[in-house]
C-alpha positions in Angstrom: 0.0 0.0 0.0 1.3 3.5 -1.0 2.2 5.7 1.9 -0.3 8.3 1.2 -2.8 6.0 1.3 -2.1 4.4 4.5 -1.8 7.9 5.8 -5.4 8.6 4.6 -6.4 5.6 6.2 -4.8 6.4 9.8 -6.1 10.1 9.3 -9.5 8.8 8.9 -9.4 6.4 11.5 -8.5 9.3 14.0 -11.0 11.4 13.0 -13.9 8.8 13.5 -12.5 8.3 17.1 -11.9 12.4 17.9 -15.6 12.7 16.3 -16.8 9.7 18.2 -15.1 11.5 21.5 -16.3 15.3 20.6 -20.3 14.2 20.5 -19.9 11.7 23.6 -18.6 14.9 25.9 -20.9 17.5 23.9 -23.8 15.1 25.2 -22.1 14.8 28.5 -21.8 18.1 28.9 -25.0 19.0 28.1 -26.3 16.8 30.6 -24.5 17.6 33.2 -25.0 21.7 32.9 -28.9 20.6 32.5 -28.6 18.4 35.8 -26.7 20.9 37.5 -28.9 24.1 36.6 -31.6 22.2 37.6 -30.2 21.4 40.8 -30.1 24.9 41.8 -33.5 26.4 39.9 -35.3 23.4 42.2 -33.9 25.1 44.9 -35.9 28.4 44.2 -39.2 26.6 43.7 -38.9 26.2 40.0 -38.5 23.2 37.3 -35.7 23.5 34.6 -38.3 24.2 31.8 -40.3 27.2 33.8 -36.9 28.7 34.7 -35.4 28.1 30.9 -39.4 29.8 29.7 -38.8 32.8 32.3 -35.4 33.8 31.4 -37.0 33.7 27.5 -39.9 35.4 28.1 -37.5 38.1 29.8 -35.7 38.8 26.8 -36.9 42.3 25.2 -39.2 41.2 22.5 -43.0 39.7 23.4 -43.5 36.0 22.8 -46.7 33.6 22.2 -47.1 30.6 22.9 -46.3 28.9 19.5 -43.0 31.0 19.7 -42.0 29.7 23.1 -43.2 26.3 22.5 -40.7 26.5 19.2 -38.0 28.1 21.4 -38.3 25.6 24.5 -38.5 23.0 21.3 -42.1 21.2 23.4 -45.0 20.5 21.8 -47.7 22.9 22.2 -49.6 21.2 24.6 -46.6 20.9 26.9 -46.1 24.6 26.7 -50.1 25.2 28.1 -49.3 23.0 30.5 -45.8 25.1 31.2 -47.3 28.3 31.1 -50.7 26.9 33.6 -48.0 26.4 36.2 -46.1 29.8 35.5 -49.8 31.6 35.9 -50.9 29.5 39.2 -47.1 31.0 41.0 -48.1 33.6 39.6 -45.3 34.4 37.2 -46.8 35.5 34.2 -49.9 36.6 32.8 -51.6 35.5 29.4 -53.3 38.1 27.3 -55.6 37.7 24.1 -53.6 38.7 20.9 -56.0 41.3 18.9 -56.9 39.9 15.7 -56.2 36.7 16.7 -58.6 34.9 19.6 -56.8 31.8 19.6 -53.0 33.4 20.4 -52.1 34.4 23.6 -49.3 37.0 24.1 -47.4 36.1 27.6 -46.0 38.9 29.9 -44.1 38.3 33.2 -45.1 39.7 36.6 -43.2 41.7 38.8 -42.6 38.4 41.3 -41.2 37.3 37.9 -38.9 39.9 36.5 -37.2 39.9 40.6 -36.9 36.1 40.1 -35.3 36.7 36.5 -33.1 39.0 38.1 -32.4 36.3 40.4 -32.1 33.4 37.8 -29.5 35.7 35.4 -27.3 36.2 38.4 -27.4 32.3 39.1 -26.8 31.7 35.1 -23.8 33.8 35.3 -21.9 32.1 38.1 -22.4 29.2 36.8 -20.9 29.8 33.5 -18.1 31.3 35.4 -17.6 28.0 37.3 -18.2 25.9 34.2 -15.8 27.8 31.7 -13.2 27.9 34.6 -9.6 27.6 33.2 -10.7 28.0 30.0 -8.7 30.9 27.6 -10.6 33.2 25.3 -9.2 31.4 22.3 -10.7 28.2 23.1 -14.0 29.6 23.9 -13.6 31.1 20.6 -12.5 28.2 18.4 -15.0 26.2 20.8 -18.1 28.3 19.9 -17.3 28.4 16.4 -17.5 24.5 16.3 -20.8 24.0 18.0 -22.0 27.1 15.3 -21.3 24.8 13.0 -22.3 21.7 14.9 -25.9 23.0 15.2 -25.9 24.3 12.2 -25.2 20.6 10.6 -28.2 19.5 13.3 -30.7 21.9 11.9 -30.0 21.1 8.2 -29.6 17.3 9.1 -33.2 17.5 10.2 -34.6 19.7 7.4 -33.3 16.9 5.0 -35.0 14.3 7.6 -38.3 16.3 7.8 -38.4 16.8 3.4 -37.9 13.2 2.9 -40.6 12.0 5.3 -42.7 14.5 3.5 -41.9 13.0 0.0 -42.0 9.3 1.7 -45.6 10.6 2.3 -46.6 11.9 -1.0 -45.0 9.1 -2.9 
């Protein structure tokens, strides 16, 4: 076998077992920030998707619940059921959208917007724990490969979602 070739091959080889590695820890990873957020959002009488919904519905721009059931990526029904809780702490407040009696335009409360305030600060320390020891030029290179990571993801799934559609018209 030519050099080149066997070079190829080995090349290959290791970047099957670097890509195997890369998605095992980005799953990892994303487990464990999900278990540990949790951990401390249970601690302030919340669940990890009504704290992930308040610090959403906290950015400046108004949100309905299709939106936030596409952001949260849960089924609509899951988002009622989301939002119901939200509205019995008293959280947030739901509001008929004019010219549409169906859509429901979602604003927090004051209690909320303090306990926003409260969930940013907690967001904040723990990215500083998490990122700990970690230089700006890994971040970088770091966020530029998950980009491109979920960028693969979404389009992986767009393909997946046109051929079910043509499976079903065929």
């Amino acid at each position: 076998m030519h050099i080149i070739a066997i070079y190829r091959l080995v090349s290959q080889a290791m970047k099957s077992e670097l890509g195997a590695a890369f998605t095992f820890e980005l799953a990892t990873a994303g487990r464990k920030m999900r278990k540990l957020f949790d951990r401390y959002v249970r601690e302030r009488g919340l669940t990890l998707p009504r704290a992930r919904a308040l610090l959403l519905l906290a950015q400046e721009r108004s949100w309905n619940q299709t939106e936030l059931a596409d952001a949260l990526e849960i089924e609509h029904p899951s988002v009622v059921r989301l939002l119901d809780g939200l509205e019995r702490q008293g959280l947030i407040t739901r509001s008929a959208v004019a010219g549409d009696r169906r859509a429901k335009q979602i604003e927090l409360t004051i209690a909320a917007q303090a306990q926003v305030r409260d969930l940013e600060e907690l967001t904040e320390r723990l990215r500083t724990t998490l990122l700990q020891g970690i230089d700006a030029a890994s971040l970088a290179v770091a966020l530029s490969t998950l980009q491109r990571v979920v960028a693969n993801a979404e389009q992986a799934a767009a393909m997946r979602r046109e051929e079910e559609a043509n499976v079903g018209h065929g």
